[in-house]
C-alpha positions as a printed NumPy array, in Angstrom:
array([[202.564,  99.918, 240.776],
       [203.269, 102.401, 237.546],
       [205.59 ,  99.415, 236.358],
       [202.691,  97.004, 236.168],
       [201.367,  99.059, 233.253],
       [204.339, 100.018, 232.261],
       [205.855,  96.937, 230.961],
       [203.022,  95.355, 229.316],
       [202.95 ,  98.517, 227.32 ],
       [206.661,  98.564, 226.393],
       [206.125,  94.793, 225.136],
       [202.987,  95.744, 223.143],
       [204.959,  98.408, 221.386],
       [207.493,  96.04 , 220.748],
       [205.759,  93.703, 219.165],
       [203.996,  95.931, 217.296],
       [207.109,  97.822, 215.599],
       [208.116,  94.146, 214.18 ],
       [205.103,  93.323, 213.01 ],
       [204.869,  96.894, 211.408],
       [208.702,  96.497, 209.913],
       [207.183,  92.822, 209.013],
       [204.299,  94.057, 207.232],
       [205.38 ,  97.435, 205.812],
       [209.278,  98.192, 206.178],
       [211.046,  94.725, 205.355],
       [212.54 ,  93.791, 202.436],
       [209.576,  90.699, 202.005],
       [207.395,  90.155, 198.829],
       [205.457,  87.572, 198.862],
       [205.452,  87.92 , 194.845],
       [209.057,  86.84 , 194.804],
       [208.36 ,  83.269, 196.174],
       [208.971,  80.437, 193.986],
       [206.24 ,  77.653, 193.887],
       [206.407,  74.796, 191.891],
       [202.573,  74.381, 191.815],
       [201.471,  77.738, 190.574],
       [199.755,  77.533, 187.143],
       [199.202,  73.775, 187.645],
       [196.125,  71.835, 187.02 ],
       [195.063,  70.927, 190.703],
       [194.732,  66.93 , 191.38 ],
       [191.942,  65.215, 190.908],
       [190.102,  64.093, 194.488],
       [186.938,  62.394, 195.254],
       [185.397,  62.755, 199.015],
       [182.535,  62.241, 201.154],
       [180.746,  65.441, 202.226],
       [181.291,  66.654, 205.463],
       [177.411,  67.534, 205.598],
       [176.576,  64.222, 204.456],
       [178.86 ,  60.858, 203.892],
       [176.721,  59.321, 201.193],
       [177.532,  62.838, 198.813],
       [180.473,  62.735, 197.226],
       [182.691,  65.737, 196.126],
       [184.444,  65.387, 193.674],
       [187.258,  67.583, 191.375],
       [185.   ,  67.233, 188.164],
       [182.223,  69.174, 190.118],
       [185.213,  72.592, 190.466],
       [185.666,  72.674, 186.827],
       [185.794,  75.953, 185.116],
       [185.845,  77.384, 188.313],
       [188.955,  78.837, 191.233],
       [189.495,  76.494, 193.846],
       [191.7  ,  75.973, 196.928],
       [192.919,  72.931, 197.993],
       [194.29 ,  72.847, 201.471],
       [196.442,  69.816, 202.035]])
């Protein structure tokens, strides 16, 4: 019965040591990575709103402004 409890905790610890190496002991820097689209004007788009199809958005409405364009 002890091993019921036993292994679930042995896995948690697990996991959590990678994610800690992942997070604070590994070799990553997520400054390092290369992207071609960084400093790049973002494309232009024009969509109906989700809250209401006859809106549009458009790109000329995010000027001057940060956006983030999930594609």
């Amino acid at each position: 019965m002890k091993i019921r409890f036993v292994v679930p905790a042995v896995a948690v610890a697990v996991l959590f040591g990678f994610f800690w190496y992942a997070l604070k002991g590994g070799d990553y820097d997520p400054q390092l990575i290369d992207s071609p689209l960084i400093g790049k004007a973002a494309p232009g788009f024009a969509t109906p709103s989700l809250g209401d199809p006859k809106v549009e958005v458009a790109m000329k409405q995010f000027l001057g402004g940060r956006l983030i364009v999930n594609k």
